[in-house]
N, CA and C of each residue as an Amber inpcrd file, in Angstrom:
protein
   198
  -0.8590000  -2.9000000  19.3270000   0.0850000  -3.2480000  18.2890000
  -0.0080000  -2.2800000  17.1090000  -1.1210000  -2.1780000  16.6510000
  -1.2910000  -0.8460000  15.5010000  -1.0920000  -0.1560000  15.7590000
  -0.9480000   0.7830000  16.7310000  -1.1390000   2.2200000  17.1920000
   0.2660000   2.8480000  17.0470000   1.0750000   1.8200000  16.9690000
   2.5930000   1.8820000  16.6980000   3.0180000   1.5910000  15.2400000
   2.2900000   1.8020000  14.0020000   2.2560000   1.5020000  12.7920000
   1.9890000   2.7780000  12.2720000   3.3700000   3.4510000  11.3930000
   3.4550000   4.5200000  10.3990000   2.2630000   4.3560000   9.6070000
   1.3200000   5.8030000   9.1590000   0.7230000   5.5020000   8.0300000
   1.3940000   4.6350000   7.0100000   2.1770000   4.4470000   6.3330000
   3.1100000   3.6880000   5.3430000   2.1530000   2.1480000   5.9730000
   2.5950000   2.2590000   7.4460000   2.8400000   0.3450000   7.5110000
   1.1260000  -0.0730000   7.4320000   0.0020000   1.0930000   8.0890000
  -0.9670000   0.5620000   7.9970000  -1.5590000   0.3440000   6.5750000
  -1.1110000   1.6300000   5.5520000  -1.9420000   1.6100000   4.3630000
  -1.3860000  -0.0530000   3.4610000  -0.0170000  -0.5400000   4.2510000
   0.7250000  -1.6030000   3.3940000  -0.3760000  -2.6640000   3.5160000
  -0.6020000  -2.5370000   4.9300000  -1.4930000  -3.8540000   5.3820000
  -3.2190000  -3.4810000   5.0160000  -3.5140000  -2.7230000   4.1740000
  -4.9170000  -2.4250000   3.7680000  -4.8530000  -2.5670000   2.3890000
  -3.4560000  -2.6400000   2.0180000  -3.1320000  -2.6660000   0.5770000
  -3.9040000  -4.3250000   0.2030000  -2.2240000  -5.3110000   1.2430000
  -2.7210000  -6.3780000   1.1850000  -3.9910000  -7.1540000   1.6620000
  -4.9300000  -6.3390000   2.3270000  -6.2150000  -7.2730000   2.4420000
  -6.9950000  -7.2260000   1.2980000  -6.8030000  -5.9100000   0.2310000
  -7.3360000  -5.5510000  -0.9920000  -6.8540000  -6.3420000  -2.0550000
  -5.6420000  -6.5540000  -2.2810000  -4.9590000  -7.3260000  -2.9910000
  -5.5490000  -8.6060000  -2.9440000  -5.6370000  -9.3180000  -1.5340000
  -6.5090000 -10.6190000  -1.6490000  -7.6220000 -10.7550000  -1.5720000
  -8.5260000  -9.4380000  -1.5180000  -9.9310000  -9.4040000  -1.9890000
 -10.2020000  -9.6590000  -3.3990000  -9.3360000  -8.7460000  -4.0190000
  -9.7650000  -8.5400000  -5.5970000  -9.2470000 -10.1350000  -6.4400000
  -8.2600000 -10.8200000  -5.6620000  -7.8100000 -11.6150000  -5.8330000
  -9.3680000 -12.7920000  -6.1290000  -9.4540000 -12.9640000  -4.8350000
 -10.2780000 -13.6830000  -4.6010000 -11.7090000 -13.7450000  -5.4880000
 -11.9860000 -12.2920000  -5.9000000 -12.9610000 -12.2100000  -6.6480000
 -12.3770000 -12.1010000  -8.5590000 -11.3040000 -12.6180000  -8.4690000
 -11.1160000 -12.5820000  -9.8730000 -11.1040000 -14.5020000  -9.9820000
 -10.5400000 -15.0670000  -9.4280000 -10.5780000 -16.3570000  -8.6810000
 -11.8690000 -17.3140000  -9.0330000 -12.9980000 -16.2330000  -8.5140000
 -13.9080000 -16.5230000  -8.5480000 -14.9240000 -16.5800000  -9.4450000
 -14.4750000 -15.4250000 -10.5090000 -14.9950000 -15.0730000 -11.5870000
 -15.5050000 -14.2400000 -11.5490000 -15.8610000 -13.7740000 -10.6670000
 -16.5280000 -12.4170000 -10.5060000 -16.5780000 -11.0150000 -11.1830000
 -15.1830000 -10.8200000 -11.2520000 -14.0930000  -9.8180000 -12.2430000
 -13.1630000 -10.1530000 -13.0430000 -13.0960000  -9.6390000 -13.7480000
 -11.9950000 -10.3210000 -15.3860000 -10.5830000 -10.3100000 -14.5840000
  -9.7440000 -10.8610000 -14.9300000  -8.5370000 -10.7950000 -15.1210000
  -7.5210000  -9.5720000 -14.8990000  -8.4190000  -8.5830000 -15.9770000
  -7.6200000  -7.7910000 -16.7700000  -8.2950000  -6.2410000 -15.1550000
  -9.6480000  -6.7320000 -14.9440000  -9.8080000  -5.4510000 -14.0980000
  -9.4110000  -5.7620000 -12.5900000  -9.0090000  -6.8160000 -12.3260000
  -8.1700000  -7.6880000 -10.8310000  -7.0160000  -6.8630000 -11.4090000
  -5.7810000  -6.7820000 -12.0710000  -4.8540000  -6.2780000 -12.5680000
  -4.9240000  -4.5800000 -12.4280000  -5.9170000  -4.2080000 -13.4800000
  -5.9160000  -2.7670000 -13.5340000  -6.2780000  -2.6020000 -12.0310000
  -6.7600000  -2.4590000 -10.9620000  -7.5570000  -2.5610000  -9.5560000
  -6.4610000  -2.4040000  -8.7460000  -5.4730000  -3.2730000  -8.9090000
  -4.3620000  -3.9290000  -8.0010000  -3.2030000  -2.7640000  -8.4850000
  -3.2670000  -2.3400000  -9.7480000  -2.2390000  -1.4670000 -10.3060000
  -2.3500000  -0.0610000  -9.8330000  -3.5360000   0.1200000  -9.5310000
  -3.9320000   1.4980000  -8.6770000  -3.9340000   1.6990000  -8.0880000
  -4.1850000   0.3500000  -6.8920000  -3.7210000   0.2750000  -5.5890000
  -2.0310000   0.8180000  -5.0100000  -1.3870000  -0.1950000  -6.0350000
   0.4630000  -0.3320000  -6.0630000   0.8240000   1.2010000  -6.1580000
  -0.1120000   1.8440000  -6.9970000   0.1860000   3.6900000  -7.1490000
   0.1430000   4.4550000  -6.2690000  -1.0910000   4.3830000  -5.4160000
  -1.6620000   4.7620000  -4.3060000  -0.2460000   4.4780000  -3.2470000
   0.0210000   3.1870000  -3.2360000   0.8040000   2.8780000  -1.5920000
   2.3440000   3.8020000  -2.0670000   2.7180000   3.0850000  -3.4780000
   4.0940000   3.6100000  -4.0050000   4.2670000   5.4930000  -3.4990000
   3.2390000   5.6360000  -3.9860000   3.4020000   7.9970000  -3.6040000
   2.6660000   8.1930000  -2.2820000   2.6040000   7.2310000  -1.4010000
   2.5250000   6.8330000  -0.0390000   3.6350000   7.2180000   0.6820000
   4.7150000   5.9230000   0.2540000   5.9980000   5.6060000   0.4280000
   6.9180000   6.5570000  -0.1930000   6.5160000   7.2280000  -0.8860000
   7.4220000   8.5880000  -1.1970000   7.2780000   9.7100000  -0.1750000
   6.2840000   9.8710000   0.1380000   6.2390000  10.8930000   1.2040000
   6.7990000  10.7580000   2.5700000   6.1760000   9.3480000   2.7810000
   6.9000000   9.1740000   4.0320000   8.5030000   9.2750000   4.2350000
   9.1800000   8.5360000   2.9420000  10.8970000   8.3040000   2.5510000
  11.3370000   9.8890000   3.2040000  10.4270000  10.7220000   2.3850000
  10.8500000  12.1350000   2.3790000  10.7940000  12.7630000   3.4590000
   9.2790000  12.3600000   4.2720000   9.5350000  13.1320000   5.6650000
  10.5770000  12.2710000   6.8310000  11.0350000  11.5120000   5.8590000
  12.1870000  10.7400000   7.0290000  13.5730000  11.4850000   6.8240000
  13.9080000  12.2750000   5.8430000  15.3320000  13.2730000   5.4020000
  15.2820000  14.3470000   6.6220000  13.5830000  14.9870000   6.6910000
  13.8770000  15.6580000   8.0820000  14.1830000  15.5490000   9.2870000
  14.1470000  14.1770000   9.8880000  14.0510000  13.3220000  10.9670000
  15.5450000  13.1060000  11.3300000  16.1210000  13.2130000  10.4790000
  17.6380000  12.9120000  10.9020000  18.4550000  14.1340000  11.7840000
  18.5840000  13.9460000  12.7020000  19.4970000  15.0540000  13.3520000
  21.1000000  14.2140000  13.9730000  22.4350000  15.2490000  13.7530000
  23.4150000  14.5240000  13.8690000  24.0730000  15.4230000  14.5790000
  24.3630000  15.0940000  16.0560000  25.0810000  16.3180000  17.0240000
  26.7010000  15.9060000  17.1530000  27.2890000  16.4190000  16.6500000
  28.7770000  16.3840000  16.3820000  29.4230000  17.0360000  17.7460000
């Protein structure tokens, strides 16, 4: 089933196990609030210029035989 998953789709789904890690440990008390947030915001950066590259190497991918 993975092996068929764009970098994009795997880093999405590593995003979200991180997302509910940090979650969990803010939850918990573990980590403030504010560094669950900043954590999660770096993450969202990371996947976002992820998803730019990939968008982009998808413009080359298009071929249209007329």
């Amino acid at each position: 089933m993975y092996e068929t998953l764009t970098e994009f789709e795997r880093a999405l789904a590593r995003f979200g196990d991180k997302v509910a890690l940090i979650a969990g440990l803010e939850l918990s008390n573990k980590i403030s609030p504010e560094d669950a947030y900043q954590q999660i915001k770096e993450l969202y950066k990371e996947l976002k210029a992820l998803r730019k590259v990939e968008k982009n190497s998808w413009k080359g991918d298009i071929h249209i035989d007329l």
